[in-house]
N, C-alpha and C positions, 0 to 999 in steps of 0.2 A: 180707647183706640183712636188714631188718626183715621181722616175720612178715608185711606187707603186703605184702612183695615188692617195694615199693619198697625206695630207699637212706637208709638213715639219716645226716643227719646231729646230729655235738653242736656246740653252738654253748656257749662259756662267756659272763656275763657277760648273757643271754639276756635277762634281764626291762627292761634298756631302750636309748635309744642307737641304736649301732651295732650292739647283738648282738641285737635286737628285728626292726631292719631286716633283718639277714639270716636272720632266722628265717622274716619274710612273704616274701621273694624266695624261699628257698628250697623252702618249701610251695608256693608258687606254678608254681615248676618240680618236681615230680613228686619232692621229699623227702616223709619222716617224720621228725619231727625228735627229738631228745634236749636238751632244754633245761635250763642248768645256771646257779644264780645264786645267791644266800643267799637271797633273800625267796620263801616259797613263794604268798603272797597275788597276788604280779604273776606267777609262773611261772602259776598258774592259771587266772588271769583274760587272761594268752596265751593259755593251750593253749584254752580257751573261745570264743575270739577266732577263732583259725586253724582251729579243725576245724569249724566255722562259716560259714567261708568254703570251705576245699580239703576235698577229697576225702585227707585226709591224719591219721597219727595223732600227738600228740604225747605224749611222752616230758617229766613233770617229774623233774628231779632235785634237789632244794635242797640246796648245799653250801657250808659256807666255803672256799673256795682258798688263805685264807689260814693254814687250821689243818690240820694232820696228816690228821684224820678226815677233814673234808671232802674233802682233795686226795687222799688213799688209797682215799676210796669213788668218787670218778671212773674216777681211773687201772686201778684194777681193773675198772670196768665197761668200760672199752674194750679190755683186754685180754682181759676173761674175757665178756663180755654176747655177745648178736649183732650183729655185725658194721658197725661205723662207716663208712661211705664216705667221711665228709669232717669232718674238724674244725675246726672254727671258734677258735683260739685268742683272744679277743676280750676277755675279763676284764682290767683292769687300770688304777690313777688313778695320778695326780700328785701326791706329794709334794713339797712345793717350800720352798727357804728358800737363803741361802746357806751354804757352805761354815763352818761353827764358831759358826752360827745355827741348824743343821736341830733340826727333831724327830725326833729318832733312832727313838723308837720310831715315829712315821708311816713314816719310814723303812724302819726294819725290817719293816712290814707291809708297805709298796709293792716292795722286793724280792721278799718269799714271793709274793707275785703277781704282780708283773710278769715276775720273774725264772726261781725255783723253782717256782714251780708250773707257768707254759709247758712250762717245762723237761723236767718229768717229766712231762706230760699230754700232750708230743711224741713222749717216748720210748714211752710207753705204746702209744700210735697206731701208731709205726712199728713197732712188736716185732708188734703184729695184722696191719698192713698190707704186712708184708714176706712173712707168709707167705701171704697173700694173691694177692700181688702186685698191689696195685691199693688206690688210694683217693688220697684228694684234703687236703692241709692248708694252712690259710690262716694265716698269722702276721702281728699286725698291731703295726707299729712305730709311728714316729711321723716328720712333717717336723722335728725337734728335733734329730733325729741330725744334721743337716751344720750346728747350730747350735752356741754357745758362749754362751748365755745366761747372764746373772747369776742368781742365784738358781733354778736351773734344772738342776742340775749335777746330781742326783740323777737327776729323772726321765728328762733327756738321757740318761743312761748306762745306765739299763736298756733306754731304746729303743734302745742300741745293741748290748746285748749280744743283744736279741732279732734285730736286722739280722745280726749275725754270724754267730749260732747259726742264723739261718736260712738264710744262705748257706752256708755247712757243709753243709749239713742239703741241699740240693740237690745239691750236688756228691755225696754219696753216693747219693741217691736217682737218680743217673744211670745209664740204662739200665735201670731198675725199670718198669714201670706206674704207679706212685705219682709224683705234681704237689706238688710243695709252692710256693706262691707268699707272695712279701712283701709285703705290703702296707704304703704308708707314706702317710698323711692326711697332711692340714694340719690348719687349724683347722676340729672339724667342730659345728653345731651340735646339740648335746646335754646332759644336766647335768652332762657331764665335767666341766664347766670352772669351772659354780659350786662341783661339790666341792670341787673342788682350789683354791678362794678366789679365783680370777678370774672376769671379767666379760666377756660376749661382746662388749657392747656397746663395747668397746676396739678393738674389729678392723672395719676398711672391710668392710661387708658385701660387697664383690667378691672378700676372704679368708676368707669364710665357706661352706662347704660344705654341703648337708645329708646326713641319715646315708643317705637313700636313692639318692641319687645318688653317693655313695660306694660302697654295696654293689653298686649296678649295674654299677659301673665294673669293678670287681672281680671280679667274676662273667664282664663281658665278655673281662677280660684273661686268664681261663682257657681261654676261648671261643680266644680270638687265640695261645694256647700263652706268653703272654708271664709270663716266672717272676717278674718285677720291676712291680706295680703303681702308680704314683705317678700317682692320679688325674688332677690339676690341670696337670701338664708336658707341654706341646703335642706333645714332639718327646721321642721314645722314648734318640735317641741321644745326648741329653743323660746318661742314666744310661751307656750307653756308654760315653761322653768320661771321666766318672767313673771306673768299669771301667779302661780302658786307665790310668791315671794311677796308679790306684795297682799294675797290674802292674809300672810301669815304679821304680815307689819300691819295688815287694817284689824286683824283678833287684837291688836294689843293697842291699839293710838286711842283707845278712848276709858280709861280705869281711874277710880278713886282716890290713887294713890302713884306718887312718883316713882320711878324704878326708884330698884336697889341703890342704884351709881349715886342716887341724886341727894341718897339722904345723910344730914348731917351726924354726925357721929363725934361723939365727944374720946 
């Protein structure tokens, strides 16, 4: 707990977006928060904002995710500070190009954050929350993952290793106190998308999301125990049907012998 007695949470990525949004839903239900972004002029002029409004304290932390120090002074604050209840993994852009086109080094950035830094700002949480026993982490993917996009292949692929790594990451946390849910957007409107050199204005505004109806949803799917959030899908067991399909490809990818197809035949 925060000395307020309330729950703390960290949200990375805080100062806009989606990690803004769940900064105000959070305060709003009875957090203290820990906010964590590179710019400290918008972490301040949040925290000015929210304790303005709630009965709540916030917590700036300015850091790069993308560089050692920054990602080393987090991780230790959630390991070593007081006590995180929920983490908001939320930091992360879109490098985009094709395959023997990219920018390697945008690249190489958009990994250390979308990838390694999750990574270990998960582990960190868990290593506090296990001895705990208790706390709450949100990991946020992207609709990308069940896509095959041209020029896309980069950012596709870390949304997927965060959907993996986070289903992992439940399957251990079973039988714990500790929720870890995934969260997977669409297109949501915020300046994600001019970063990353797109234009909202390409997408049917009825594909278009906002971030605070995104984090509401989210928050409600914790509420529902549901560990798989995908806002916009009407009908839960669609991710199911999902589920089942690839049990039934993982019974067969590991056997003695090659399929039928594969054998030669004189």
């Amino acid at each position: 707990m925060s000395a307020s007695s309330r729950p703390l949470a960290l949200v990375t990525g805080a100062s806009s977006g989606i990690g803004t949004a769940y900064v105000r839903h959070l305060a709003s239900t009875g957090y203290d928060i820990l906010a964590v972004a590179r710019r400290r002029e918008a972490l301040e002029a949040l925290k000015s904002e929210i304790e303005a409004t709630h009965r709540t304290t916030v917590e700036v932390l300015p850091a790069d995710l993308e560089l050692d120090e920054g990602l080393s002074r987090v991780a230790e604050r959630l390991r070593q500070g007081s006590f995180v209840a929920m983490l908001v993994n939320n930091a992360g852009f879109a490098a985009r190009g094709r395959i023997g086109e990219m920018d390697l080094a945008a690249f190489d950035r958009m990994i250390r954050l979308n990838v390694i830094a999750l990574a270990h700002l998960t582990d960190a949480a868990m290593a506090r929350m296990r001895v705990e026993n208790r706390g709450t982490i949100i990991q946020i993917s992207s609709g990308t993952m069940f896509m095959q996009l041209p020029g896309n292949s980069a950012y596709g692929a870390s949304k997927n290793f965060v959907t993996g790594f986070t289903r992992t990451l439940q399957a251990e946390a079973e039988g714990t106190g500790i929720r870890v849910q995934l969260l997977v957007p669409g297109v949501i409107a915020t300046d994600f998308h001019r970063v990353a050199g797109n234009d909202l204005s390409r997408f049917p505004p009825e594909r278009v999301m906002s971030a605070d109806d995104l984090v509401t949803a989210s928050l409600r799917a914790l509420e529902l125990g549901e560990p798989v959030c995908i806002p916009s899908v009407p009908d839960i067991t669609d991710w199911d049907a999902y589920v089942a399909a690839e049990q039934r490809l993982s019974a067969n990818a590991s056997r003695d012998k090659p399929a039928a197809r594969y054998h030669v035949t004189s």
